[in-house]
N, C-alpha and C positions, 0 to 999 in steps of 0.2 A: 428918715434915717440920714445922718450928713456922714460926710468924711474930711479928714482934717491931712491936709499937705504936711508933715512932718519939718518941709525944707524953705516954707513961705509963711506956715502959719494960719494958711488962707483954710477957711472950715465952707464946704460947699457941701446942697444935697445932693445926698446919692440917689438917683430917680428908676432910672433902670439899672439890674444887676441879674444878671445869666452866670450861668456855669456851661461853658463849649469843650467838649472831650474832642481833642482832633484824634485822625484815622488815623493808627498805627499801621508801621508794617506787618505788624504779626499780631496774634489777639494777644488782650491783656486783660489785666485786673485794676484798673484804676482807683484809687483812693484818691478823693478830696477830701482836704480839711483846712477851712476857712476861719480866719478870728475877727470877727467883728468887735467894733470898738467903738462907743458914744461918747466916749472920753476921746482926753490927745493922741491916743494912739491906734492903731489898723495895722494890722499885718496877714498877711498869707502866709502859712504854715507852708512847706515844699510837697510834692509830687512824689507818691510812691508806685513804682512800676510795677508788678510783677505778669513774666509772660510763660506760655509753653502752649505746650502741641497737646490736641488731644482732646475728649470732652471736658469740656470748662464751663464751672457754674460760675457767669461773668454776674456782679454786684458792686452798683456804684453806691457810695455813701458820702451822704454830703452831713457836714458839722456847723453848723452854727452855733459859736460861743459867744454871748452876751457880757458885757462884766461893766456894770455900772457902782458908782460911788452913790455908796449911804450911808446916812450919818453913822458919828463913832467912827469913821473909818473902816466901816467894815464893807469889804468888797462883794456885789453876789453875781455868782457865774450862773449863767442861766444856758444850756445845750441844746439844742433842740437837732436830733437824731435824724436823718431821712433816707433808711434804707430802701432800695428797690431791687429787687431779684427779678435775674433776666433767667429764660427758661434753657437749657442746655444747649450747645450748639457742637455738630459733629464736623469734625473739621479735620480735610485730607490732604496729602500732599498732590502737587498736581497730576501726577498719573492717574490714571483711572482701571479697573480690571473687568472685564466685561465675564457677565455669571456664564459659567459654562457647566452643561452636564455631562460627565461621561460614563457609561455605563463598564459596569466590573465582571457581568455576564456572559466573558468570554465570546463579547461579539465585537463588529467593527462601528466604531461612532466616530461622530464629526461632531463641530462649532463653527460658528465663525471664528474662530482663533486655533483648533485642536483638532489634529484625527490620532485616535489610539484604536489599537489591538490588544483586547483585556483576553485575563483569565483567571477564574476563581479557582480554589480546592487544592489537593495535594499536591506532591512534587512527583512528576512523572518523570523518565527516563527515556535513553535512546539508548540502544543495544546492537550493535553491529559485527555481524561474524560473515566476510565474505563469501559471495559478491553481494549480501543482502541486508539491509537496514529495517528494524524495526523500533515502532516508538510504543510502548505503553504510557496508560496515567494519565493521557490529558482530557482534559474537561468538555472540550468542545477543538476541531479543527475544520479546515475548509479544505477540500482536496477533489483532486479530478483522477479518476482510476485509467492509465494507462494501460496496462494490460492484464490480463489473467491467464493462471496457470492451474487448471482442476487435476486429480489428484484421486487415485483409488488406492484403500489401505485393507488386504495386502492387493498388488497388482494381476494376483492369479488365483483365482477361488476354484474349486471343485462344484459341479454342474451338482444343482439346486443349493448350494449355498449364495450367503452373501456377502458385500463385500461394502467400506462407508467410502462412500463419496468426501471431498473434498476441495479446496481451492486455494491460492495466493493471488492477494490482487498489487499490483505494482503500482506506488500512486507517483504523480506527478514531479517529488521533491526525492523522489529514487529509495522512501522508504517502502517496506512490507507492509501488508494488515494480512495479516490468516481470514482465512473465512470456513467458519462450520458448513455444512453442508443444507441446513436451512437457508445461509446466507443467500446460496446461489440456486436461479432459475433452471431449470434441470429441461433441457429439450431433447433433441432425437437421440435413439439409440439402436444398435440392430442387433442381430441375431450373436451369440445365443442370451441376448440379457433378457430375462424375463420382465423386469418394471423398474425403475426409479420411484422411490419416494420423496415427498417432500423436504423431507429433512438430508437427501441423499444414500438414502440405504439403498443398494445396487441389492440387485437377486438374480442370478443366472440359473436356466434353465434348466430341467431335472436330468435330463438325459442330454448329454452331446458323446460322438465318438473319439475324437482325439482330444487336439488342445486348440478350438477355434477362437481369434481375437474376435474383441464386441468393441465398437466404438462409442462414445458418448459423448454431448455435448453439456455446455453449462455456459449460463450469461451471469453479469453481476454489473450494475451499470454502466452498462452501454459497450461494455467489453467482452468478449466469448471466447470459448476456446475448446478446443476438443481432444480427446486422450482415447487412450485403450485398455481396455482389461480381460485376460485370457482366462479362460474356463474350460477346467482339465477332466477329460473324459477318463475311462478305461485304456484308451488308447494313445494317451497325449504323449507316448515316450518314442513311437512307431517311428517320427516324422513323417505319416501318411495324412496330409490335411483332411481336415471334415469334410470342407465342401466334392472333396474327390470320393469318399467314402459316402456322403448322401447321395452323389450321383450314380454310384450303384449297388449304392444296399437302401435307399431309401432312409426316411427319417429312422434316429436310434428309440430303442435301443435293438441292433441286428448283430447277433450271434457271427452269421457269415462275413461280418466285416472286420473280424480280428485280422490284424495284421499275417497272421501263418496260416489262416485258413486257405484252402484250396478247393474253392467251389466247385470248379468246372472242370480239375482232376486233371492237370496238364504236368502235373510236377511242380508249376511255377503260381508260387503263393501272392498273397492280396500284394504282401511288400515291396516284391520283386516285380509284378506288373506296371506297378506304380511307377516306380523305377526306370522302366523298360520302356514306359507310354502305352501299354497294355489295356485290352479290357479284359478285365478280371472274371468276369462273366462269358467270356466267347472262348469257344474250348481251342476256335481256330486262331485267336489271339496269341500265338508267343512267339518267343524270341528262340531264332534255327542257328544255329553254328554249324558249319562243313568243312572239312579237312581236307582237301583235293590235291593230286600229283599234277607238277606241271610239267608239259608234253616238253620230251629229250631234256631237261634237268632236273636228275636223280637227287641232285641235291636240295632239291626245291622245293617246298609247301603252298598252294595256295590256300588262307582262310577267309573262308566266305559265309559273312554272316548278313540276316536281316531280320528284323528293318530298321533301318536306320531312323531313328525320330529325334528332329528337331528342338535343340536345347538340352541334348546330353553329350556328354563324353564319353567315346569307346577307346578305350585300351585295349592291343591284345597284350595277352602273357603267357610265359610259359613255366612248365618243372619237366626235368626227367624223370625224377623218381617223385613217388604219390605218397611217399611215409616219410623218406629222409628230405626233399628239397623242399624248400618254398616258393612261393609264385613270385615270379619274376617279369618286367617287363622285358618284352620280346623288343630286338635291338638287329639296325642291320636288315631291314626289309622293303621294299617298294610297294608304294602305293601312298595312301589308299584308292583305288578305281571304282569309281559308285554308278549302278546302272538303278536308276529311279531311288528305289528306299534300299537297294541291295546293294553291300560295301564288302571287296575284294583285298585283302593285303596279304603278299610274297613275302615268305619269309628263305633267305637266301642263305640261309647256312642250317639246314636238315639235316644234318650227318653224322647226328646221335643215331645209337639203336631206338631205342624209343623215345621220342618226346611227347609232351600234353599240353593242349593247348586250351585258353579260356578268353574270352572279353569281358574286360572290367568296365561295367556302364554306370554312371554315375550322373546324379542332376544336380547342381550348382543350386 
């Protein structure tokens, strides 16, 4: 195969002949197309570029066009085609993104690139009506219970009913969670509740005399807390406590422990001993008032009453008339002078025709 100088004339072989694609900056699609000539003339067709980003099916094709003279004039082009298909190539910009998983499970993940806090499912709420926050709806959360608050419904049962346990737990981000009464570990409890249940059903005892409180306990992770619930006897309107009526009428249910009754026949009933620091039971138990004249002043009363007991308040008082007045406190006298349990008070203006006198005792 020779080739001919166009600008000398000179016609030399052509010995070696390559095709060299140099390296672009960015990929491309190269087309060659070459015209060979055995005649005076050779030329090279130009260079078509085409480039972009992306999977590219890259294909070089080389053209060799022949075109020799034969008689007549007639010219024959002869092509000979040489496709080659390169196999796809993936091609990135230079960032790179490293595969990450995170999970949508309403847990905590990490990466080496990511931490998220996921959560699936519906849309939950938060509900606030002071001082308390509560959240429903969510799928999954993480929390640490700061405190608890158990809870009896209603807080005063009548002896051998029941009554449902309950609780609120306070979690760390100062919202609410309710808790049923399964929720919570149900520990001690005293007198008069007869049993907790697991699910929190209180039961109090069949028989109590007044209105004794029961204490009860309950845990809920790692928090506890303890409450009260009273259990209303026959007697629970008295104000004479249980445990002062078990101490002398024995466990209920006892007749003699009504509040009016008068055991030991002194005049002075279960209510009024109580009252008084009395035992109800000892007929030599009660409370003396004395009206006494004091020596050379005609105007003068001494009231001397006993016994005096520790943690009440004595009043005296007085009326002159026993239908039209009312009791009054006595005003204007000295004292009081107390010899052991026995308490003396001078009342210093006697000088009605009749006056009456009484001690008002009362317990705080």
């Amino acid at each position: 195969m020779n080739t001919r100088n166009t600008a000398t004339g000179v016609v030399r072989p052509l010995r070696n002949f390559s095709f060299v694609q140099r390296p672009r900056k960015r990929p491309a699609i190269v087309h060659w197309r070459l015209l060979l000539a055995a005649g005076p003339r050779f030329a090279r067709a130009p260079r078509t570029l085409l480039g972009g980003w992306g999977f590219i099916p890259t294909a070089t094709v080389n053209a060799m066009t022949r075109t020799r003279s034969c008689r007549g004039g007639v010219a024959l082009h002869v092509t000979l085609l040489a496709l080659t298909l390169y196999a796809p190539t993936c091609l990135f910009a230079s960032s790179v993104v490293t595969t990450t998983t995170i999970d949508g499970g309403g847990l905590h993940t990490t990466s080496a690139n990511y931490a998220a806090d996921n959560s699936i499912g519906g849309i939950g709420g938060i509900s606030s009506a002071a001082p308390d926050t509560a959240k429903y709806g969510y799928i999954g959360q993480l929390y640490d219970v700061v405190s608890l608050a158990v809870t009896s419904m209603p807080d005063s049962v009548n002896e051998g009913n029941t009554s449902q346990l309950s609780g609120v737990a306070t979690l760390d981000d100062s919202s609410v969670s309710g808790l049923s009464g399964s929720d919570i570990t149900w520990g001690f409890f005293t007198y008069p509740i007869q049993s907790i249940s697991g699910s929190g059903l209180l039961t109090a005892v069949a028989n109590v005399y007044s209105a004794p409180p029961a204490t009860f306990s309950g845990a809920y992770l790692g928090a506890s807390s303890t409450n009260s619930v009273t259990v209303l006897g026959p007697y629970a309107n008295s104000g004479i406590p249980d445990s002062w009526l078990v101490q002398y009428f024995g466990t209920p249910p006892n007749p003699n422990a009504a509040p009016t009754a008068d055991v030991d026949g002194t005049g002075q009933n279960n209510l009024f001993k109580y009252v008084a620091g009395l035992d109800p039971t000892n007929p030599a138990s009660v409370f003396v008032l004395k009206i006494a004249s004091v020596a050379g002043q005609p105007t003068q009363k001494n009231l001397i009453f006993n016994p005096e007991v520790s943690g009440r308040t004595y009043i005296p008082q007085f009326r002159t008339n026993m239908v039209t007045d009312a009791w009054a406190t006595l005003t204007g006298f000295s004292g009081p002078t107390t010899n052991i349990n026995q308490v003396t008070v001078t009342d210093l203006s006697a000088t009605q025709t009749q006056k009456f006198y009484r001690v008002s005792i009362s317990l705080p």
